[in-house]
C-alpha beads as a LAMMPS data file, in Angstrom:
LAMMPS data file: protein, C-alpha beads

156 atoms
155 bonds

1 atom types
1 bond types

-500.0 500.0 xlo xhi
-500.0 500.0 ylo yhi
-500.0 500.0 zlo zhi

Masses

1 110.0

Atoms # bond

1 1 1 -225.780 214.067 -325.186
2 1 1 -229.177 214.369 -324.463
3 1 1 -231.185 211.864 -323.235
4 1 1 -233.798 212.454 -325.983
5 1 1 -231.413 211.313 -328.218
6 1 1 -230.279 208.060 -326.409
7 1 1 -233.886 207.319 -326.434
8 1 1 -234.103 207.700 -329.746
9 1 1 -231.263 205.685 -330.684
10 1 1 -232.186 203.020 -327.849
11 1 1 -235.783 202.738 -329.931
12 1 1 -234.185 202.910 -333.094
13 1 1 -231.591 199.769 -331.612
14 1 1 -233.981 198.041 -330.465
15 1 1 -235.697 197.928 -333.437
16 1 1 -232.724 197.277 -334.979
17 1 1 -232.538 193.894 -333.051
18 1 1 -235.920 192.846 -333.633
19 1 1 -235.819 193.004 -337.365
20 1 1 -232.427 191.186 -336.817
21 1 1 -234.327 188.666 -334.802
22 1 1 -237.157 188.227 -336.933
23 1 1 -235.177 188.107 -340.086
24 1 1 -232.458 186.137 -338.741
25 1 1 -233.112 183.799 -336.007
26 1 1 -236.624 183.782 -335.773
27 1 1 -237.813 182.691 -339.148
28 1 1 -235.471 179.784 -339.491
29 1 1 -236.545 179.122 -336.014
30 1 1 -239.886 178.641 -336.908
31 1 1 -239.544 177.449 -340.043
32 1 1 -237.117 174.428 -338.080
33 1 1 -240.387 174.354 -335.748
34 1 1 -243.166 174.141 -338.401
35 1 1 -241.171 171.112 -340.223
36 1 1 -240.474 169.244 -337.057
37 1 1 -243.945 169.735 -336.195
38 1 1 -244.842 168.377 -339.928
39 1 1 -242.383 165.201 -339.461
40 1 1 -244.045 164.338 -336.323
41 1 1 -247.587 164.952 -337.829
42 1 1 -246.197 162.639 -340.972
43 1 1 -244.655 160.133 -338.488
44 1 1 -248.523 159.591 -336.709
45 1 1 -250.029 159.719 -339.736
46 1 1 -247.634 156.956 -341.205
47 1 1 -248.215 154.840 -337.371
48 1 1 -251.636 155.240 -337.702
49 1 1 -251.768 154.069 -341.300
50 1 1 -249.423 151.662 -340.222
51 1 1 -251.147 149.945 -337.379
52 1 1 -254.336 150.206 -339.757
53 1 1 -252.913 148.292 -342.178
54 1 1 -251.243 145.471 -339.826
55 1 1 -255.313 144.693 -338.530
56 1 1 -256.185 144.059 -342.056
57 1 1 -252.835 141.749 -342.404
58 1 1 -254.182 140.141 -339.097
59 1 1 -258.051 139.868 -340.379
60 1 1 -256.691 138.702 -344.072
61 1 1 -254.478 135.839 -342.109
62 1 1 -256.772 135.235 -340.050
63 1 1 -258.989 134.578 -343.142
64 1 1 -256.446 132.982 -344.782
65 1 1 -256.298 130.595 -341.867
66 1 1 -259.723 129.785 -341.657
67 1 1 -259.986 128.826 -345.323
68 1 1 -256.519 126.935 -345.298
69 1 1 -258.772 124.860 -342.199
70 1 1 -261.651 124.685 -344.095
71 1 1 -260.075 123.137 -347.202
72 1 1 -258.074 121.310 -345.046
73 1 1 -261.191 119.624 -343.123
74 1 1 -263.081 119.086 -346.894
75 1 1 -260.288 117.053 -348.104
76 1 1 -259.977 115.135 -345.160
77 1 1 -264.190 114.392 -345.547
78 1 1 -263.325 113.736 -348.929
79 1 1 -260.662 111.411 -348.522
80 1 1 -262.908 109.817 -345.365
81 1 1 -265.449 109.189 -348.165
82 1 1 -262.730 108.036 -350.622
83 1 1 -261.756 105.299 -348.124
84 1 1 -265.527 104.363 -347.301
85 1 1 -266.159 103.974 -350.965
86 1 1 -262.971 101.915 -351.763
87 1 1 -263.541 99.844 -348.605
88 1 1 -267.132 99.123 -349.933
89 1 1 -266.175 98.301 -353.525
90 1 1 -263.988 95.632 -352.073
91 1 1 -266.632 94.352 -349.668
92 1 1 -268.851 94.070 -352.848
93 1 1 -266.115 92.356 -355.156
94 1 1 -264.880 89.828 -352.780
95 1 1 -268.494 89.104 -352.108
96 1 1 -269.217 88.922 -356.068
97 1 1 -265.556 86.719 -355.652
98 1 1 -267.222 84.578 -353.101
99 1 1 -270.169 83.996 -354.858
100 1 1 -268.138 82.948 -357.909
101 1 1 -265.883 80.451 -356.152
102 1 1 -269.239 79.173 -354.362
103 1 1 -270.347 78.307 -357.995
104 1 1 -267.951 77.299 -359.310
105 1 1 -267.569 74.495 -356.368
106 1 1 -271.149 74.230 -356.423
107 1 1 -270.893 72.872 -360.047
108 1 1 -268.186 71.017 -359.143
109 1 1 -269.709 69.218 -356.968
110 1 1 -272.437 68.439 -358.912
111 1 1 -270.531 67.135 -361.738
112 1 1 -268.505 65.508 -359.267
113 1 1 -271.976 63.890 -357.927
114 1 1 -272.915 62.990 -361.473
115 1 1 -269.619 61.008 -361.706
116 1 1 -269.970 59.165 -358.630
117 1 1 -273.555 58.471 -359.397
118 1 1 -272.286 57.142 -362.921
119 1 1 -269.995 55.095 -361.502
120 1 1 -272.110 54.024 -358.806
121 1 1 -274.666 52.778 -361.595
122 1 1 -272.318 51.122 -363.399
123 1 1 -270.805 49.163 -360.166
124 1 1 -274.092 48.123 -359.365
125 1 1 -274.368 46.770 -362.925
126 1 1 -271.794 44.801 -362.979
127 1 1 -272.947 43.575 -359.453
128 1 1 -276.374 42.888 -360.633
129 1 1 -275.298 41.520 -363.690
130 1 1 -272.490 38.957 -361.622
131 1 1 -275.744 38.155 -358.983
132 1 1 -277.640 37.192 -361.574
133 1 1 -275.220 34.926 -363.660
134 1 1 -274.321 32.650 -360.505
135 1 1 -277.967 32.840 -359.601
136 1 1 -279.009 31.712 -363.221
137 1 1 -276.127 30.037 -363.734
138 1 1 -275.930 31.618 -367.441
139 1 1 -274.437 34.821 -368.500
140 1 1 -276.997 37.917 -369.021
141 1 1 -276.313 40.249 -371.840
142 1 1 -275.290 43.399 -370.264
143 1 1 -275.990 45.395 -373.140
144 1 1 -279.694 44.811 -372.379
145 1 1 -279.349 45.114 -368.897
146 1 1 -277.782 48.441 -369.179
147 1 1 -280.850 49.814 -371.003
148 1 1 -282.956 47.935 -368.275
149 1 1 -280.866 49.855 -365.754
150 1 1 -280.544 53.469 -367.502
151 1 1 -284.859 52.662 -368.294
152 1 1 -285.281 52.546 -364.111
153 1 1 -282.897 55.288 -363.304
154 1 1 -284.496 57.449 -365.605
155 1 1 -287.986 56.677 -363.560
156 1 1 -286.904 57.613 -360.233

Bonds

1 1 1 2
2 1 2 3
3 1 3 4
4 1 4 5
5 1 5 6
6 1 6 7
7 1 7 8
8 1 8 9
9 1 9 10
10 1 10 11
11 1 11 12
12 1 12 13
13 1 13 14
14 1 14 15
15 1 15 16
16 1 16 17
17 1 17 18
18 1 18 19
19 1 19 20
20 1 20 21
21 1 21 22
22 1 22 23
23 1 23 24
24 1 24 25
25 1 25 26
26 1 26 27
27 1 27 28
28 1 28 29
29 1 29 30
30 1 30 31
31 1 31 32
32 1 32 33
33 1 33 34
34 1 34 35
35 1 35 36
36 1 36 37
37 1 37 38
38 1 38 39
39 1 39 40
40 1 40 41
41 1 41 42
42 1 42 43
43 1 43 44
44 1 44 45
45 1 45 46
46 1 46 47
47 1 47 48
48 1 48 49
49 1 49 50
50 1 50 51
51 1 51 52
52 1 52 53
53 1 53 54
54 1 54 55
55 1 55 56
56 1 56 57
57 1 57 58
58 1 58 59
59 1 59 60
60 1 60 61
61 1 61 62
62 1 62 63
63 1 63 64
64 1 64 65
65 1 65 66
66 1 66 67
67 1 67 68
68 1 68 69
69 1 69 70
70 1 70 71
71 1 71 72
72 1 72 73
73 1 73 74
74 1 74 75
75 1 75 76
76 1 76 77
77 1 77 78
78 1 78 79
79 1 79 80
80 1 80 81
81 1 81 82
82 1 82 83
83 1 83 84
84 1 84 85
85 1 85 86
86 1 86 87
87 1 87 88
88 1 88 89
89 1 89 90
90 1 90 91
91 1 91 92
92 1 92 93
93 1 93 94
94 1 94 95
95 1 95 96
96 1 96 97
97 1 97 98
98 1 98 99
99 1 99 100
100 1 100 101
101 1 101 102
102 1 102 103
103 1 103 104
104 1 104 105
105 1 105 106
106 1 106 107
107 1 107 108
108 1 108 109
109 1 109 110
110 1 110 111
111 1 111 112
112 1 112 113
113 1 113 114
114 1 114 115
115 1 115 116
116 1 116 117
117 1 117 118
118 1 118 119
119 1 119 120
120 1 120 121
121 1 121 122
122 1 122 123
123 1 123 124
124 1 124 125
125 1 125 126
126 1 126 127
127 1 127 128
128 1 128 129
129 1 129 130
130 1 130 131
131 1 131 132
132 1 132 133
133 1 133 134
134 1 134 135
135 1 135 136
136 1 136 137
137 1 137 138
138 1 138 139
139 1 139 140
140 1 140 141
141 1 141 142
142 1 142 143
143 1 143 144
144 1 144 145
145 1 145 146
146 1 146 147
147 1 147 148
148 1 148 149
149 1 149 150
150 1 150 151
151 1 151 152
152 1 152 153
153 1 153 154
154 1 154 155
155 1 155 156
């Protein structure tokens, strides 16, 4: 053989073998390559978006939070202002109570006054009208001395 000819079919062999190669192995190879390369751009992506999306789940609860202690702090004002008002209603009604009950003995008292006055009048009556029988020795109409007595009373 001649060594042209080995060349020849060396070249043509080794052509051969890269076809094979390329066809074969190295297409699925990089095929293999360009998808792996896709999941892991995917994968990044999908971190990325991920840790994106947990800070706006942090800021929102965070939000959330501060509302929930907002409301939280107006209803306890609220119910601070509840209890004021409720605690001043009953200041005011046991002090309208008070002054009722302080009337209401106040006009008892007078009336109970007006009785012992009454009866204080009509003691003294009798007493005047008793002094003057032994002291005139005769009896005094006390019918007349009662309008004698009411007629002074009624002066002072």
């Amino acid at each position: 053989m001649n060594i042209n000819a080995t060349v020849i079919i060396q070249i043509i062999s080794f052509v051969l073998l890269i076809w094979f190669v390329n066809k074969v192995l190295w297409g699925p190879m990089s095929k293999l390559l360009e998808d792996r390369q896709k999941r892991i751009a995917d994968g990044l992506s999908a971190a990325e978006k991920g840790k994106h999306e947990l800070e706006l789940a942090e800021k929102r609860a965070k939000d959330v939070l501060k509302d929930a202690k907002l409301q939280a702090q107006n209803v306890l004002s609220q119910a601070e202002k509840r209890s004021t008002e409720i605690v001043e209603d009953a200041k005011v009604k046991a002090a309208e109570e008070a002054e009722r009950i302080k009337a209401a003995a106040q006009a008892d008292i007078e009336q109970e006054i007006s009785r012992a006055r009454e009866q204080l009048r009509k003691e003294v009556a009798a007493l005047v009208v008793t002094g003057a029988e032994k002291i005139l020795h005769k009896e005094v109409d006390a019918k007349a001395h009662n309008e004698m007595l009411d007629a002074l009373v009624k002066q002072i």
